[in-house]
C-alpha positions in Angstrom: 0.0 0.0 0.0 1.6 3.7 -0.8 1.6 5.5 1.9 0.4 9.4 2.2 2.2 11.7 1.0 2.1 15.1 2.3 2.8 17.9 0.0 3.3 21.7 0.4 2.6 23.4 -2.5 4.6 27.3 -2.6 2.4 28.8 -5.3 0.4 32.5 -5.4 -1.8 31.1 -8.0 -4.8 29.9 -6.5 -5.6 27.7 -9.2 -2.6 25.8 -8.5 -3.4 23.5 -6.2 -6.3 22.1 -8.3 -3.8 21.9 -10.9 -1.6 19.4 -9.1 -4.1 17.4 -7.1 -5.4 16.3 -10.5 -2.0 15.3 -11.8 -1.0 13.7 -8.7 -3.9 12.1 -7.5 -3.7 9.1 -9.9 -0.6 8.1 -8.6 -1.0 9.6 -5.0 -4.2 8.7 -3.8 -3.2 9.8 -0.3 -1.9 13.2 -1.1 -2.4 16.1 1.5 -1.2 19.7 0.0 -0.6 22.4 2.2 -0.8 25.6 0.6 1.9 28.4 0.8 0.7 31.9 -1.3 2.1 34.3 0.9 5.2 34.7 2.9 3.8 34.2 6.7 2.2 31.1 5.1 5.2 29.6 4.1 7.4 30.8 7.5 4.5 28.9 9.3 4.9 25.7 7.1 8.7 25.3 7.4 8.6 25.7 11.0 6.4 23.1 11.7 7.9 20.6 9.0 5.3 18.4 8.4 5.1 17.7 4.5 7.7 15.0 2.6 7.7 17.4 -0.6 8.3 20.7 -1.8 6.6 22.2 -4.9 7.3 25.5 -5.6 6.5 28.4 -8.6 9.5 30.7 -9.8 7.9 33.7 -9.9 6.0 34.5 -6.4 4.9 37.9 -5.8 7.1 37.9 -2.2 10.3 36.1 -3.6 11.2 33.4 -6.3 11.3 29.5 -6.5 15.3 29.7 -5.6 14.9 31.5 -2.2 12.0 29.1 -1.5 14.7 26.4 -2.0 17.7 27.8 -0.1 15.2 28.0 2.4 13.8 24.1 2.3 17.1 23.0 2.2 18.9 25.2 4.7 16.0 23.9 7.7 15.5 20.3 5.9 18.9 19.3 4.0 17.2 16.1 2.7 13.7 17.3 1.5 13.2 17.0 -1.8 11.9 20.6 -4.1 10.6 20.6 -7.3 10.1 23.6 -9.7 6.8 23.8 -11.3 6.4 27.0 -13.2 5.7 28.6 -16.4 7.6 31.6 -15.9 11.7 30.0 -15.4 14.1 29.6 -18.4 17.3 27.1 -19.2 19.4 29.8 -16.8 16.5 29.5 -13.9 16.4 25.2 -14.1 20.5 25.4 -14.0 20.9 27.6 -11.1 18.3 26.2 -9.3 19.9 22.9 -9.8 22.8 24.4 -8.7 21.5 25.0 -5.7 20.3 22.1 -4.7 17.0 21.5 -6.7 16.1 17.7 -7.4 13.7 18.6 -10.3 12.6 20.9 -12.6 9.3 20.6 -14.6 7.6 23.1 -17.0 4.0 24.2 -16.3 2.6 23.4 -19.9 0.4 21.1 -21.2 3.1 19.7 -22.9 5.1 18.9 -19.5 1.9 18.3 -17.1 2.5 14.6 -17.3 6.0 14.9 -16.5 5.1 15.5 -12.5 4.0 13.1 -11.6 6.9 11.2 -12.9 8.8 13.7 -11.3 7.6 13.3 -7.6 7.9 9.4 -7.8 11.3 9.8 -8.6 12.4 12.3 -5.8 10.7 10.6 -3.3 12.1 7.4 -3.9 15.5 8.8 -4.0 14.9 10.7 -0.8 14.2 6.6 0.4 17.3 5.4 -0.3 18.8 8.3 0.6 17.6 7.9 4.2 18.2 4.1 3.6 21.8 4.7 2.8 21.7 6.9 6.0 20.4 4.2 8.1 22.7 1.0 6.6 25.9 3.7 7.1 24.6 4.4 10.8 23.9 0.9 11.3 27.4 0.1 9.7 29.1 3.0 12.4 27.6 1.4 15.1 28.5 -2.1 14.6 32.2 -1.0 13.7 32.2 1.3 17.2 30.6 -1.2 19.3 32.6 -4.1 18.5 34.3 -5.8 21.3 37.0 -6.7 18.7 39.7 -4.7 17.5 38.6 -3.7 13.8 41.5 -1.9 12.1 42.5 -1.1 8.2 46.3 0.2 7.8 48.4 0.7 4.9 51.2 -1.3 3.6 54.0 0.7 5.5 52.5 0.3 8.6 50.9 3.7 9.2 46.7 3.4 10.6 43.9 4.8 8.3 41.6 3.9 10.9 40.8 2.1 14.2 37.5 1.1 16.1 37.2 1.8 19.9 37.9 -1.9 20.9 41.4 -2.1 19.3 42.6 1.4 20.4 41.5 0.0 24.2 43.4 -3.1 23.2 46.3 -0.9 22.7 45.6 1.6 25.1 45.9 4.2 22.2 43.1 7.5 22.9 42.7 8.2 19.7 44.0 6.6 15.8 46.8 9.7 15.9 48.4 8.3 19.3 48.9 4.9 17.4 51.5 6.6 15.0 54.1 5.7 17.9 53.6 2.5 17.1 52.6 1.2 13.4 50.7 -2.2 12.1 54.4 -4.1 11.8 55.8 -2.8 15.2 52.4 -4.4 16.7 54.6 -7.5 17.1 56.5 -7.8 19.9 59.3 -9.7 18.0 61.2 -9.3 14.6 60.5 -13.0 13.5 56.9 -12.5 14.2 56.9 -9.7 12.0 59.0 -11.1 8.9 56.3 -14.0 9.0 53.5 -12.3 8.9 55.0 -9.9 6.1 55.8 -12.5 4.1 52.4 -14.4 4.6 50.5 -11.5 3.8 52.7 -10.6 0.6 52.6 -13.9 -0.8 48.8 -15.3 0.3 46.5 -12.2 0.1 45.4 -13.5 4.1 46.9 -13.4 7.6 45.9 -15.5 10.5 48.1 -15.6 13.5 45.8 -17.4 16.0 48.3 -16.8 19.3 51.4 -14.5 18.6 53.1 -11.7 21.1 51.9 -8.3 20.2 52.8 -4.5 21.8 50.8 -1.8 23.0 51.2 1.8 23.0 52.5 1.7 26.6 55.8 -1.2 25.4 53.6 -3.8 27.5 53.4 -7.1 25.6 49.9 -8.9 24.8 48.9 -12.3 23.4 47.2 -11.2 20.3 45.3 -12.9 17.6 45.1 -11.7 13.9 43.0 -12.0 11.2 43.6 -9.8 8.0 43.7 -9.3 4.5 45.2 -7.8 1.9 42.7 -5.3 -0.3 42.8 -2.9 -2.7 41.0 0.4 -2.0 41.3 4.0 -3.7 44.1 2.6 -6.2 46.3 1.4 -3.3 46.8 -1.7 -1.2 45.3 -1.3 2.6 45.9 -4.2 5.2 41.9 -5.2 6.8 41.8 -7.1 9.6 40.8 -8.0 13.3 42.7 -8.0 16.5 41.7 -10.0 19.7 43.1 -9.8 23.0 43.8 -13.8 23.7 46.0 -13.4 27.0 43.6 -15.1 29.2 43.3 -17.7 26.7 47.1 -18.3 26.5 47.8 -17.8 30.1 45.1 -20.3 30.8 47.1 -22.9 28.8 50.0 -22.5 30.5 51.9 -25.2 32.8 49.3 -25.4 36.0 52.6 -24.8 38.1 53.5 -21.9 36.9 50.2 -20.2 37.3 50.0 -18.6 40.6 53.2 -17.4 40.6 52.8 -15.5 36.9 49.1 -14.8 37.4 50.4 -13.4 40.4 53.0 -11.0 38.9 51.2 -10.2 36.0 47.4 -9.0 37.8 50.2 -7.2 40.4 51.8 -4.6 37.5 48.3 -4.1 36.0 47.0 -0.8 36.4 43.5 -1.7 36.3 42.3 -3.3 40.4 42.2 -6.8 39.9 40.2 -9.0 42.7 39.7 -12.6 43.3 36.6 -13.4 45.0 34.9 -16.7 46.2 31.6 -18.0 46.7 31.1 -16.5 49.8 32.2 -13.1 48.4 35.5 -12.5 50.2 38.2 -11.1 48.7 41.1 -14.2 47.9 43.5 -12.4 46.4 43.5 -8.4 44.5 46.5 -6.5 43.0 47.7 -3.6 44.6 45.6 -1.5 42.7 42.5 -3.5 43.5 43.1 -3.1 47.2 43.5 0.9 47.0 40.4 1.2 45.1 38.6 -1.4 47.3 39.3 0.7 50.3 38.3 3.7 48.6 35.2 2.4 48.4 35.0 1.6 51.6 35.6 -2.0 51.7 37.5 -3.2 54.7 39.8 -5.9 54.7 38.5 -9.5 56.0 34.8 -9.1 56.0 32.4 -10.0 52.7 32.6 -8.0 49.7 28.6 -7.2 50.5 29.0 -2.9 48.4 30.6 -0.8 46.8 30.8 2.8 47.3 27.7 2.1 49.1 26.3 0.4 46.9 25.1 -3.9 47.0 27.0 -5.4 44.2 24.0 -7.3 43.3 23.5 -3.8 41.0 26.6 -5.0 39.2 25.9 -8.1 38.1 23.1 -7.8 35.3 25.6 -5.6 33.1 28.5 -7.5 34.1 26.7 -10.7 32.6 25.9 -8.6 29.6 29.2 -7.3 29.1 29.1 -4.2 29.7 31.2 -2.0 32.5 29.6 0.2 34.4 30.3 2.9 36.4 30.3 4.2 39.8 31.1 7.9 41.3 32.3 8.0 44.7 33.9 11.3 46.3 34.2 13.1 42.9 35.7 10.2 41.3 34.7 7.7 38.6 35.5 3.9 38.7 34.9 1.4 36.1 33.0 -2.0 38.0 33.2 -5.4 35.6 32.2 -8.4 37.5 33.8 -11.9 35.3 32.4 -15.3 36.4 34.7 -18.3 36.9 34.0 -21.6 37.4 33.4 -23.1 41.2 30.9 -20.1 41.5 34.1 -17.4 41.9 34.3 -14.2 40.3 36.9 -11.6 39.2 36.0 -8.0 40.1 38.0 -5.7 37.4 38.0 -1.8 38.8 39.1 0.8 36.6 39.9 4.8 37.8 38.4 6.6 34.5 38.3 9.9 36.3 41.1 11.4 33.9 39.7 8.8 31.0 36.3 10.4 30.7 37.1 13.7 31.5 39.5 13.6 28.3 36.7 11.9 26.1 34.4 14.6 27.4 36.7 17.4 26.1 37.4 16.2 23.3 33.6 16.0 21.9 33.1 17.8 19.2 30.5 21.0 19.7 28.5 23.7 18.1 30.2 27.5 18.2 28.5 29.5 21.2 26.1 31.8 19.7 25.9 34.3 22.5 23.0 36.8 20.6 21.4 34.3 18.6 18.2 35.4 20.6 17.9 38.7 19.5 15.2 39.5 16.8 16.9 40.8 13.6 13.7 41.1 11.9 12.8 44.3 14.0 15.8 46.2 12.2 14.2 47.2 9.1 11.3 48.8 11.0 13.9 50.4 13.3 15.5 52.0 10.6 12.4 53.3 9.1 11.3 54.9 12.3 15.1 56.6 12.8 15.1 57.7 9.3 12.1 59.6 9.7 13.1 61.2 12.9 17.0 61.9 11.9 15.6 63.5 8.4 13.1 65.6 9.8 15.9 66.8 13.1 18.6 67.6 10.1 16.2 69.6 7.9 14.9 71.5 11.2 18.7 72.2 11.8 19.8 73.6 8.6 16.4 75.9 8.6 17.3 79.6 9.4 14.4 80.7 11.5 15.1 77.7 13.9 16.1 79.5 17.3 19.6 78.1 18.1 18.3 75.7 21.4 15.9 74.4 18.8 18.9 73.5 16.2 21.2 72.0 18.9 17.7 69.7 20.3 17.9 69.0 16.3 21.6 68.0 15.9 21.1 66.0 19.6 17.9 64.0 17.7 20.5 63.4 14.6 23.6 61.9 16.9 21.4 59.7 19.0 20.2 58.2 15.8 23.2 57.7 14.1 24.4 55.8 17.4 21.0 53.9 17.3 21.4 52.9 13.5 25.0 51.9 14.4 23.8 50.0 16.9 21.2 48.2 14.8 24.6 47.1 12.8 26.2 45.7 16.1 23.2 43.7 16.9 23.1 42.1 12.8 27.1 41.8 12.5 27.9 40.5 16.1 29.6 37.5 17.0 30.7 37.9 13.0 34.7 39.4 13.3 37.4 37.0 14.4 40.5 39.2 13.5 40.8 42.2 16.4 41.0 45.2 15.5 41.9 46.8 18.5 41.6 50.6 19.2 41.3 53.5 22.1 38.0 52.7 23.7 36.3 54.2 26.8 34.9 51.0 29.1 32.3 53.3 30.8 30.6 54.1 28.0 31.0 50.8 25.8 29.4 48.9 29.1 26.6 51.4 29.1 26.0 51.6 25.5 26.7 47.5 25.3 24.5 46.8 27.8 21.6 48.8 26.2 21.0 46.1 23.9 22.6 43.0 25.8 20.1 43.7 28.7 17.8 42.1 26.3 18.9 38.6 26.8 17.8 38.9 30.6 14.5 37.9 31.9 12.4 40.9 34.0 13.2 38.6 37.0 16.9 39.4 37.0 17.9 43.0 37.9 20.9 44.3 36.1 22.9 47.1 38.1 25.9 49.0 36.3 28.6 50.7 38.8 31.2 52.6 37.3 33.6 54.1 39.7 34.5 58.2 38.6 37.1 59.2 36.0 37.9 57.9 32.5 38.4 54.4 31.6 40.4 54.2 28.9 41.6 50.8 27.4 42.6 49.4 23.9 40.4 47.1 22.6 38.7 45.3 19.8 34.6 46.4 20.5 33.4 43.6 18.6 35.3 41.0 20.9 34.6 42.8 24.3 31.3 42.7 23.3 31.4 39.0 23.0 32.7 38.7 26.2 30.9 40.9 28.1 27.6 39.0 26.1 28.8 35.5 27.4 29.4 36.6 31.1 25.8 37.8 30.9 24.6 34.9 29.2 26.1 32.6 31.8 25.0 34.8 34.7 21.4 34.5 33.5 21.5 30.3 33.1 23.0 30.7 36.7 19.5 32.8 38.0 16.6 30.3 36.1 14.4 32.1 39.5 15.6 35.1 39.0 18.1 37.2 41.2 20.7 40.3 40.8 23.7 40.7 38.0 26.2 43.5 38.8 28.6 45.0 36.5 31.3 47.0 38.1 34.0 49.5 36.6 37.2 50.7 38.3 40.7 51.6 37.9 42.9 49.6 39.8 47.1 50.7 40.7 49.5 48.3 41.4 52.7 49.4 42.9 56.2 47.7 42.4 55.9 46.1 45.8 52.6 45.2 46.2 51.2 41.4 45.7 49.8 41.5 42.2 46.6 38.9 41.6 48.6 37.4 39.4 52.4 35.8 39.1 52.9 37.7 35.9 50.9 40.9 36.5 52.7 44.2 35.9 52.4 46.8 38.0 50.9 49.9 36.6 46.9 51.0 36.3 44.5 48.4 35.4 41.1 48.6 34.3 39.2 46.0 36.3 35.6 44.7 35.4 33.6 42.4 37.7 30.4 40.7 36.5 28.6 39.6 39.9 25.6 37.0 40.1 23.5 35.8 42.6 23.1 32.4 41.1 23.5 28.9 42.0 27.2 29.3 42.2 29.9 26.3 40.6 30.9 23.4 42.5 35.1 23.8 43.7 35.6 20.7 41.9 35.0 22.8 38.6 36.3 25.8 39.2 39.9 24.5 37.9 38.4 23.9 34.5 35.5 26.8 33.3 38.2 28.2 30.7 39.3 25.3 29.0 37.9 24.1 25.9 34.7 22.3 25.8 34.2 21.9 29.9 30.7 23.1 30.6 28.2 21.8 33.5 25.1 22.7 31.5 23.0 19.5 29.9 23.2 21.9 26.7 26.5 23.5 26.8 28.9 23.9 24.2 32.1 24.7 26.6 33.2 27.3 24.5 32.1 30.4 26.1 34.2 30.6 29.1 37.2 29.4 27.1 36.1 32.3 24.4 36.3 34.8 27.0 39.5 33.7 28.3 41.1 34.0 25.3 39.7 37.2 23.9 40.9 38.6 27.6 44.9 37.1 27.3 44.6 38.3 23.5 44.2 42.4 24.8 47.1 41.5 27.4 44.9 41.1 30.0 43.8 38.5 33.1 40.7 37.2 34.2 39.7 35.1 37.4 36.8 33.8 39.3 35.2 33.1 42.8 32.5 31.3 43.4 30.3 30.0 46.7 27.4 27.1 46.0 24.3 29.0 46.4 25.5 32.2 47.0 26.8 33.4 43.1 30.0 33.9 40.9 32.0 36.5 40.7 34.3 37.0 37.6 37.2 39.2 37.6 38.8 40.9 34.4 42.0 42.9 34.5 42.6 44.9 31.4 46.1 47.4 30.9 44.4 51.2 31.1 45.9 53.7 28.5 47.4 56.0 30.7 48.2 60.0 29.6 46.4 62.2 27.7 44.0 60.3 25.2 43.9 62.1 21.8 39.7 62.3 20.6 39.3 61.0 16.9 39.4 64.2 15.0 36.0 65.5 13.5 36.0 65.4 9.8 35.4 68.5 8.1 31.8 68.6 6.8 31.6 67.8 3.6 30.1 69.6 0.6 26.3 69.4 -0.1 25.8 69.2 -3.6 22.6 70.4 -4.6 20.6 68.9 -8.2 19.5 71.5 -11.2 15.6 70.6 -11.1 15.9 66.9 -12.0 12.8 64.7 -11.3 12.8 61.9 -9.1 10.9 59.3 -8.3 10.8 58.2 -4.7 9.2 54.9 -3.9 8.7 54.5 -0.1 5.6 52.3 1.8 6.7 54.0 5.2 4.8 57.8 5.2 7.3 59.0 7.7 10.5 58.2 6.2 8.8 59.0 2.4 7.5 62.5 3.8 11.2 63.5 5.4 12.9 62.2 2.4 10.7 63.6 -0.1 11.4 67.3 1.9 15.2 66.4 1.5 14.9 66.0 -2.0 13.0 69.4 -2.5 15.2 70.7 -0.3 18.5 69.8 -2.5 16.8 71.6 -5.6 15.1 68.5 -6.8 11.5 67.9 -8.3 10.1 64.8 -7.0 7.2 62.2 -7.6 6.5 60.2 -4.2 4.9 56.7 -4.6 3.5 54.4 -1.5 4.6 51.3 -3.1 6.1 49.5 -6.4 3.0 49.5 -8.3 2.2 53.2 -7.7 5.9 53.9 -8.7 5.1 52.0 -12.0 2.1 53.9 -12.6 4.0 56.8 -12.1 7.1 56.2 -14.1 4.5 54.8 -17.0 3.1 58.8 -17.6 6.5 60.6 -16.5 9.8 58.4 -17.5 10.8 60.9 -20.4 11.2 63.3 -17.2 12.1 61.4 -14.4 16.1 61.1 -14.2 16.9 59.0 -11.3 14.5 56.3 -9.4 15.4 55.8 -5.6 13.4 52.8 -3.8 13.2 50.9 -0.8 14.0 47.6 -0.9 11.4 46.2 1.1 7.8 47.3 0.7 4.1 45.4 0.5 2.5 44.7 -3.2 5.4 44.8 -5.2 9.7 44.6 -3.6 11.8 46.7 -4.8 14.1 44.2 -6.5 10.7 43.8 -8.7 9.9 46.8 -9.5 13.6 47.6 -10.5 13.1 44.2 -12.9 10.0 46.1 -13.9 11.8 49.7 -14.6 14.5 47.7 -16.4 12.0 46.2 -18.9 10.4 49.8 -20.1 13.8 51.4 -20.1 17.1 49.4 -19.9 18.8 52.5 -19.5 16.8 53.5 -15.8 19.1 54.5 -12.9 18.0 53.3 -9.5 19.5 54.1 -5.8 18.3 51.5 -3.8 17.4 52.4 -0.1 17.3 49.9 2.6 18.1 50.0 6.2 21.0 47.2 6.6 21.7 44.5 3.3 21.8 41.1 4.7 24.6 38.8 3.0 21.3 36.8 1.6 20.5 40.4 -0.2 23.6 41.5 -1.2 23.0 39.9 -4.4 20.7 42.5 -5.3 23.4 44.7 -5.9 24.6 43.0 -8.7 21.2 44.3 -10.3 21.9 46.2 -13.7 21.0 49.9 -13.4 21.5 50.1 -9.3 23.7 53.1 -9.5 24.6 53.7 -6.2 22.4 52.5 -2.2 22.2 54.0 0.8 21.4 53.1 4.1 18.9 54.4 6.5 18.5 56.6 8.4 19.7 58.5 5.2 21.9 62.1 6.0 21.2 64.7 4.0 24.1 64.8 2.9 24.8 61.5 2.1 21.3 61.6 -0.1 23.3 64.8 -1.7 26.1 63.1 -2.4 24.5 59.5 -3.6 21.7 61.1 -6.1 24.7 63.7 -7.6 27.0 60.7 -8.1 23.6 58.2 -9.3 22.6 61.1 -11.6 25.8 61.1 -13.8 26.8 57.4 -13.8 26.0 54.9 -16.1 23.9 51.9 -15.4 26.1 49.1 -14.0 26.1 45.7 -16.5 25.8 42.3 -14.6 29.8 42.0 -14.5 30.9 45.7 -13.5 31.4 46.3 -9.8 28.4 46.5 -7.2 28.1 49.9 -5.9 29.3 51.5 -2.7 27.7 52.5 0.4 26.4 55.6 0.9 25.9 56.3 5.2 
């Protein structure tokens, strides 16, 4: 029986899903289409995932088939997309296969047929794709979980790779460790080694049932080998198994000899070996066996009855199932293996892991810390139409004459505040971004204020924040970006640490070490320091892990990356600087960063002289804006500068317009994002009725998934709201005597 197939259907045409249930329900009787004609209908399908298939139109009136794609496939890698549209071309179906598209199919009568066709044949290859998946998974897990030692090796010697079981056969960590010692040096002896060569060489096939092997550590093992020669990628690789068969071979030793080399050998190993007897007392353990037993609290001549408080009936089910399990006791981990022998005796292996795990722990792979990935960048273009209506309106009230003067300063204080605000909208979208530092003269004070402005978002309104910086300048030399990173992952910490809420203080101060006073730290200098404390009133870390918050991928959170910490400690030593930490359970953290002050007189960055305003000759432009506010101040600015304009509300409007005026209008500045019609369409619209249009694009920040706009013929020149005056001055002077851009010139710069 097929089973359903659920389908969402990304298509403005209402007449499209008809279309398709008729071709596909022949072949698909259980087919369920979700529809997607508008952008907040499609945001709302991929986020709850539920279809198997994507078909999508080119030509949507809120984007094109190829964003719909980059989209499937960036949230669901493995979903297939088909194109069905009238509208694409040859260029269209090879970029969008490009991009990942697993069919294209033409919506004519001609091609109709060809869909369903076409969604048999994704869908089964997404089948064996998520076959494949499985078998590999299936294929990974067998080759990790294998109590044997699984290797493959080349000729020379050198490993290619290794499964879990033989690097603990070797006592190797990882397949790089096992370079000290390669695939011929395994045997412990030369005339092993030249037989097994040889038989390899001149048979295709080793098998070495019982032959003296050596592990990464020079101890000797008795080993047995099975392998092949192979050839893979164009070169011979050596295949094979490796079992551990000491107890085997000790076992058929001379009875005589037993105790005595049992004896020595369970003595030197450095796992606990015990002996115990029916009655569970302890017959004979090595000496690591007896300092781990009386760790545990075992004491010497009673029954073995627990372990680390513990019965060791617990034990025994994993034991018979070979597996080892684990037991904590005083901050320390112990590996427990119970092994049955006959006579109703048992040998109780214990293994200290403690260092083990905590190596395997660090050296899991993990995600980057995204510190701000919670703030909404969708609220930015908004923003920016908001602070370009009030910075235009506050610069053309300051450059008006009858203005009194108090009037014209309140003016120029509105334009500063929101050209800090629109560069602050660019911190929020570009942070976490820069990895090189580019280090400069900063004042702390007001970077923690400003910073804080928009990191205070991350906190719940059951934390209170509280900022203390002492008097005086604070002058350091730093990379913003990077302290902003730090100061974001202190905070982000600090609020994980307060899930009922509590207090976060951030403190400021200059510190002074003299030449014979006890710095914090060994290598300190003395001289002025510029010391910041973050202070929480959290659930405090445990001593035990206060020796390890900075390094790499320690973290005590059940979703921690344990890379925040570390980031911050090496952002810190990179601006020559020192960080520590005290901590109390249930009381908070304290954190403790020392950076060098700039000390003398600090130069201010020197104002640039104001450029010219140049001013147009009566050109006409047409302004195409959906926000009043920002269209009403910009329109004024225009006027203003000498030009006529021709405002539109949206794209089509602009059309309309430019249909009745375009043998007047010289220059055609849009937004980029607006309702009915984008700008990127109507510029594809202008383009058609005159290829020789010039356009300024207007937008409040270009997201790298935009950026390709700008490789639009006929964009002459963008700018970036809030727009200055005199950066519109500049940008429509420069727009109106350039020539339209072709698809290989150079995108245009910004205007700010």
């Amino acid at each position: 029986m097929m089973r359903p197939v659920r389908l969402l259907l990304v298509d403005d045409d209402p007449d499209a899903e008809a279309l398709v249930k008729r071709i596909l329900e022949k072949d698909f009787p259980q087919l369920h289409v979700t529809t997607a004609p508008t952008p907040e209908a499609f945001s709302s399908a991929l986020e709850q995932g539920n279809f198997d298939l994507v078909i999508t139109d080119f030509q949507l009136p809120w984007t094109d088939g190829i964003r719909v794609l980059q989209a499937v496939k960036g949230r669901y890698p493995h979903c297939p997309v088909i194109m069905f549209t009238a509208t694409g071309s040859e260029e269209v179906a090879v970029e969008a296969m490009k991009a990942g598209l697993d069919d294209y199919v033409l919506k004519t009568v001609r091609h109709l047929n060809r869909l369903s066709a076409a969604v048999k044949a994704v869908l089964e290859r997404a089948e064996e794709r998520a076959r494949a998946k499985e078998m590999e998974e299936r294929y990974r897990q067998l080759f990790t979980r294998l109590p044997a030692g699984v290797f493959r090796a080349r000729v020379d010697g050198r490993w290619e790779e290794t499964n879990p079981a033989f690097r603990e056969i070797l006592r190797a960590p990882s397949t790089e460790a096992l370079e000290r010692i390669p695939f011929w040096h395994l045997f412990a002896h030369a005339a092993d080694r030249e037989v097994a060569f040889r038989q390899l060489m001149e048979t295709g096939a080793l098998s070495l049932h019982r032959v003296e092997g050596r592990r990464l550590d020079g101890s000797t093992f008795w080993a047995q080998i099975e392998a092949t020669l192979t050839l893979a990628d164009d070169a011979h690789r050596i295949d094979g198994v490796l079992i551990d068969v000491t107890p085997t071979v000790v076992a058929e030793m001379e009875r005589e000899q037993l105790t005595t080399i049992l004896r020595t050998l369970v003595e030197h190993l450095p796992e606990g070996i015990v002996l115990l007897d029916a009655s569970w007392r302890v017959v004979m353990s090595n000496a690591k066996g007896r300092e781990i037993l009386f760790q545990l609290g075992y004491r010497e001549g009673l029954p073995l009855a627990m372990l680390g408080g513990h019965p060791i009936s617990e034990f025994f089910q994993s034991s018979l199932r070979g597996a080892r399990q684990d037991l904590c006791v005083n901050n320390r981990t112990y590996e427990v293996a119970f092994y049955p022998l006959p006579d109703n005796q048992w040998i109780l292996v214990l293994r200290d892991v403690t260092v083990e795990r905590e190596i395997r722990r660090r050296a899991q792979i993990q995600e980057r810390l995204a510190a701000i990935g919670e703030l909404a960048a969708g609220l930015v273009h908004d923003f920016n139409n908001f602070l370009s209506s009030i910075v235009g309106n506050a610069e053309l009230m300051a450059m008006r004459p009858d203005m009194p003067s108090e009037v014209r300063e309140f003016a120029k204080t509105l334009i500063v505040q929101g050209e800090r605000s629109a560069a602050l909208i660019r911190k929020i979208l570009d942070f976490s971004r820069r990895t090189v530092s580019e280090q400069s003269i900063v004042e702390l004070g007001s970077f923690l204020q400003e910073c804080l402005q928009f990191l205070s978002r991350l906190l719940p309104e059951t934390i209170r924040l509280e900022l203390d910086i002492s008097p005086g300048s604070h002058y350091v030399r730093a990379d913003v970006a990077q302290m902003q990173q730090v100061i974001a992952n202190l905070l982000v910490n600090a609020r994980d640490a307060m899930p009922e809420g509590g207090e976060l203080r951030i403190g400021l101060q200059r510190v002074v070490l003299c030449e014979d006073s006890q710095p914090p730290f060994p290598s300190m200098a003395p001289g002025e320091w510029e010391l910041i404390t973050v202070s929480d009133t959290g659930i405090g870390i445990a001593p035990e892990h206060l020796p390890h918050i900075f390094e790499p991928f320690f973290t005590t959170k059940s979703d921690g990356t344990g890379l925040g910490l570390a980031q911050v400690y090496g952002i810190v030593v990179q601006h020559g600087g020192f960080i520590d930490v005290q901590s109390e359970l249930g009381r908070g953290t304290t954190f403790f960063i020392y950076l060098p002050a700039v000390t003398g007189a600090v130069e201010e960055p020197a104002k640039a002289a104001q450029p010219e305003v140049p001013s147009g000759e009566g050109e006409l432009i047409l302004l195409a804006e959906d926000e009043e506010g920002v269209r009403l101040v910009v329109h004024r600015m225009l006027e203003r500068l000498n030009y006529r304009v021709l405002a539109a509300r949206d794209g089509i409007e602009a059309l309309q317009l430019y249909e009745r005026y375009k043998d007047d209008i010289a220059l055609v500045l849009t937004d980029l994002v607006m309702p009915e019609m984008s700008g990127d369409r109507l510029i594809s619209e202008l383009r058609r009725r005159n290829p020789k249009v010039k356009v300024v694009l207007m937008t409040g920040y270009l997201l790298s998934e935009e950026q390709q706009i700008l490789r639009i013929p006929n964009i002459v020149g963008w700018l970036q709201k809030p727009p200055r005056l005199s950066a519109l001055a500049r940008a429509i002077k420069t727009a109106l005597g350039a020539e339209p851009l072709s698809s290989q010139d150079e995108r245009p710069s910004v205007s700010k």
